[in-house]
C-alpha positions as CSV (number, residue, x, y, z in Angstrom):
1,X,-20.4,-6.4,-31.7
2,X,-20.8,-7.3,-27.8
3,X,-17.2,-9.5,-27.1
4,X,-19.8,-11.6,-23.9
5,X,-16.2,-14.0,-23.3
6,X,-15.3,-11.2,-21.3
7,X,-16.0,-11.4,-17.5
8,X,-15.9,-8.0,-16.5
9,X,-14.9,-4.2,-17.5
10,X,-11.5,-4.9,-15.8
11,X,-11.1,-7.6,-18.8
12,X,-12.2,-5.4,-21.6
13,X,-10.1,-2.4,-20.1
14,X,-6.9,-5.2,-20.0
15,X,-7.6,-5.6,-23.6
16,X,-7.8,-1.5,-24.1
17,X,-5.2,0.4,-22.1
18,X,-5.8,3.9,-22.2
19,X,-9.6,3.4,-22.1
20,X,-11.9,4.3,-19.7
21,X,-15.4,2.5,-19.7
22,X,-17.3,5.6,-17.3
23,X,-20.4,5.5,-15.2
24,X,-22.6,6.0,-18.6
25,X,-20.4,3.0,-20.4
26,X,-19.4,5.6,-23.1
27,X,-15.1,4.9,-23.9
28,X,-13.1,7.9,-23.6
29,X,-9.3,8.1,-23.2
30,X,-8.3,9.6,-19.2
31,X,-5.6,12.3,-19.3
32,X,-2.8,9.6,-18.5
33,X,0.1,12.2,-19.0
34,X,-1.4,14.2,-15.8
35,X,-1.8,11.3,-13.8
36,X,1.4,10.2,-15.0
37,X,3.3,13.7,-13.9
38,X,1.4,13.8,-10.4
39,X,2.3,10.2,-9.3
40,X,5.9,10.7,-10.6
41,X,6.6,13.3,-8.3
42,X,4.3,11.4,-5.8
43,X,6.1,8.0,-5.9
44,X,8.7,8.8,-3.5
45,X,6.2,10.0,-0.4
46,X,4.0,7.2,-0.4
47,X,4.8,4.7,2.6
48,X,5.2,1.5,0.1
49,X,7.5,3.3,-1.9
50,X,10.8,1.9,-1.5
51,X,14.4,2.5,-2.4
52,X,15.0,-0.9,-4.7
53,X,12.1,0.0,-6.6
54,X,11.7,3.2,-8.7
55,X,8.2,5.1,-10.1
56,X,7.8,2.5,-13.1
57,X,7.4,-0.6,-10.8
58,X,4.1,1.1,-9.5
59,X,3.4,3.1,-12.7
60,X,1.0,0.3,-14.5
61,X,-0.6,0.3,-11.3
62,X,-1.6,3.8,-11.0
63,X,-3.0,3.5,-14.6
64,X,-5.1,0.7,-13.5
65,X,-6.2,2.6,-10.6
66,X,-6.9,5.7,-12.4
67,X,-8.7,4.3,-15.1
68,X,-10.4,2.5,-12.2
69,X,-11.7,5.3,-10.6
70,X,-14.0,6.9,-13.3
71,X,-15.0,3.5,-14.3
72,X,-16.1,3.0,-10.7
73,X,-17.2,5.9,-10.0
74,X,-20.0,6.3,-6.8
75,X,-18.5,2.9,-5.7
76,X,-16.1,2.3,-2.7
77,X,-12.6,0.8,-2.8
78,X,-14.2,-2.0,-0.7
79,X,-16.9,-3.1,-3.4
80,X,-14.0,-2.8,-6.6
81,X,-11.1,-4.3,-4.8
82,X,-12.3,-8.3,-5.8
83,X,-12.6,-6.9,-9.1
84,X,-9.4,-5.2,-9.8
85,X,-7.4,-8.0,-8.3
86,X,-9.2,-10.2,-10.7
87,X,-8.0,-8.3,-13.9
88,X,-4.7,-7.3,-12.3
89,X,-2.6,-10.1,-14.3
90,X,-4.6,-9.3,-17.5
91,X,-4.2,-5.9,-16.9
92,X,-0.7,-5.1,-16.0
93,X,0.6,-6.0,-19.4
94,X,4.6,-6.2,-19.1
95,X,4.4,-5.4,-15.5
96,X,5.6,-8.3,-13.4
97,X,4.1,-7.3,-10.0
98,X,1.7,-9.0,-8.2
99,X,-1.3,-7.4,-7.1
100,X,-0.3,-7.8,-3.8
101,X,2.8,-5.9,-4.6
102,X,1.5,-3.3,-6.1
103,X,-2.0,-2.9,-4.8
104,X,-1.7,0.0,-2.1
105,X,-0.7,2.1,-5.9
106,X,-3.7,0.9,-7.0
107,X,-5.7,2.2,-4.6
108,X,-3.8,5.6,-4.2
109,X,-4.8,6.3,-7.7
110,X,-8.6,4.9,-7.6
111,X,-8.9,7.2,-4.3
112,X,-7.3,10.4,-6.1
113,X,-9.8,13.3,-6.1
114,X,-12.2,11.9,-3.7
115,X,-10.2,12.6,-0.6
């Protein structure tokens, strides 16, 4: 049955890790463990990495923004943005970043493949 006390598909994904709501709605799990590996080895070029934080500070956030990006797919970072800093604090679990903190990740990851 239809949960309608949720606001958007950023609240039922923060309720789901690991799911991924699609352009067609249909839930299917993302390959995490490649995203994972690639922003891993990643974390340490990109310009807001920095030396008193390590790969799992960000790591929550390049979920979010991977699960983001086939759930937003055709849409720009510019339209989602609002959205995903909405269900940020929902989202991010036992992360304590704020989505200011952590939202350049986010975006890295939603942008992945399109560039």
């Amino acid at each position: 049955m239809a949960d309608f006390t949720k606001n958007s598909a950023a609240d039922i994904v923060a309720d789901n890790p690991g799911v991924n709501m699609g352009t067609s709605g249909s839930m299917h799990e993302i390959d995490w463990g490649t995203e994972d590996l690639y922003w891993r080895e990643q974390y340490a070029t990109r310009p807001y990495a920095r030396a008193d934080q390590d790969y799992e500070h960000f790591q929550q956030a390049y979920r979010y923004g991977a699960e983001s990006r086939a759930r937003h797919a055709g849409r720009e970072w510019n339209e989602v943005e609002p959205e995903l800093e909405r269900g940020w604090d929902g989202y991010r679990g036992k992360s304590q970043s704020r989505w200011t903190e952590v939202k350049d990740a986010v975006r890295d990851a939603f942008h992945r493949g399109r560039r």
